[in-house]
C-alpha positions, 0 to 999 in steps of 0.5 A: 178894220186892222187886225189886232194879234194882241186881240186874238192872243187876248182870246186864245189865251183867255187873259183881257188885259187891262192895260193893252199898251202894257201887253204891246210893250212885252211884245215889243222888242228893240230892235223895232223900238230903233227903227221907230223911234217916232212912234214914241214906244217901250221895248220890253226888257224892264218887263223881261227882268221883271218876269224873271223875277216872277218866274223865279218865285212862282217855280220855287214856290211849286216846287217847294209844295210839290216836292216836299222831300227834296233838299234845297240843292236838288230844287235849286238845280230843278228850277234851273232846269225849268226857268232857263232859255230852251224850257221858256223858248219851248214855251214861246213856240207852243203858245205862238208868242212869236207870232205877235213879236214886233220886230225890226225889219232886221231882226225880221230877215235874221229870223228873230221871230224864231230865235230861242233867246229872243223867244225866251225873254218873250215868255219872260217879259209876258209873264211880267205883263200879266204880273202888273196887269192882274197880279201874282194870283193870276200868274199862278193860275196862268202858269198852273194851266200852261206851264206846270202840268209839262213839269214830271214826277221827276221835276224836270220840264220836258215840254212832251220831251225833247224827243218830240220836240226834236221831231217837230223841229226836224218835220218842219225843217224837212231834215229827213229821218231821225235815229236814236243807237245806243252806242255803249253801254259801261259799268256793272249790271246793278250801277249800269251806264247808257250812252245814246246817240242821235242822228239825221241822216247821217249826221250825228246831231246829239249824244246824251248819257243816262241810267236808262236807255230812255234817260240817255236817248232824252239827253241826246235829243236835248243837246241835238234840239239846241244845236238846231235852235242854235243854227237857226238863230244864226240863219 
């Protein structure tokens, strides 16, 4: 009998969709759509737009019931911060979505199954799977288990932080040793400034700036996380 990923991402992430040509579609990306046009299936970027959308309204709406004292600006900018392609890229890999892609032989050999972007429309095409499969409801119930619990006190979406997800990509790729310096620190005592930089070996991967020490090493892993993801996209 031939192994169906779908029936094993099915049961892991406990969702049975009604509609299994409907999940195959948001696993599906064009670049196999181009190399089998026979097989007369849909890519999924109509899903992607879709689940966008659905993104959008369900974040702002946890947040907007979540953070009852901050003003429009501050959850605009916190829900940038949640709904963009290294968050949901992020997400992709800590539920293995990659690994049920259906990618062109291509996409493959470039390592498509690992690109941020291309993992980040995944997430997006998913949820608006799930969307027309069960409902907004059921969105929120997904996203209330896998999703909001990562979002901290402060509103931002670290997803264990980027400090451990620099760690994880940096073991898997066996690049050696991480290290945070602090590399200044400026202004007076009440209105202090940090200034964090990140290495591996000796290569200087990541600076961040933050009022704390913690704030700036977060920053700087941030900026050396998305280096590496964007390296290995064009690997």
């Amino acid at each position: 009998m031939k192994h169906n990923p779908f029936e094993e991402l099915q049961q892991r992430l406990q969702l049975r969709f009604q509609q299994p040509l409907l999940l195959q579609q948001a696993f599906t990306h064009t670049s196999y759509v181009n190399e089998h046009r026979q097989a007369n299936v849909e890519h999924n970027e109509r899903l992607e737009f879709l689940g966008d959308a659905v993104l959008q309204l369900t974040v702002s709406e946890y947040l907007y019931q979540n953070f009852p004292e901050r003003p429009e600006g501050q959850l605009t900018r916190m829900r940038a911060s949640i709904v963009c392609e290294p968050s949901l890229a992020r997400f992709a890999e800590m539920l293995d979505l990659g690994a049920h892609v259906l990618l062109g032989r291509g996409e493959e050999q470039l390592g498509g199954r690992h690109r941020p972007a291309l993992l980040a429309d995944l997430f997006e095409s998913f949820i608006g799977a799930i969307y027309l499969d069960h409902g907004l409801e059921e969105v929120r119930a997904f996203l209330s288990e896998h999703l909001f619990p990562h979002i901290d006190t402060d509103g931002d979406l670290l997803v264990k932080d980027f400090k451990s997800a620099l760690q994880e990509r940096a073991q898997h790729s066996n690049l050696g040793a991480i290290e945070y310096r602090i590399a200044e620190e400026r202004g007076p005592a009440h209105d202090r400034e940090f200034v964090a930089e990140v290495l591996i070996g000796e290569e200087k991967l990541g600076t961040g700036v933050g009022r704390t020490k913690k704030e700036a090493e977060q920053r700087a892993a941030a900026q050396a996380w998305r280096k590496l993801a964007g390296e290995r996209s064009k690997q």
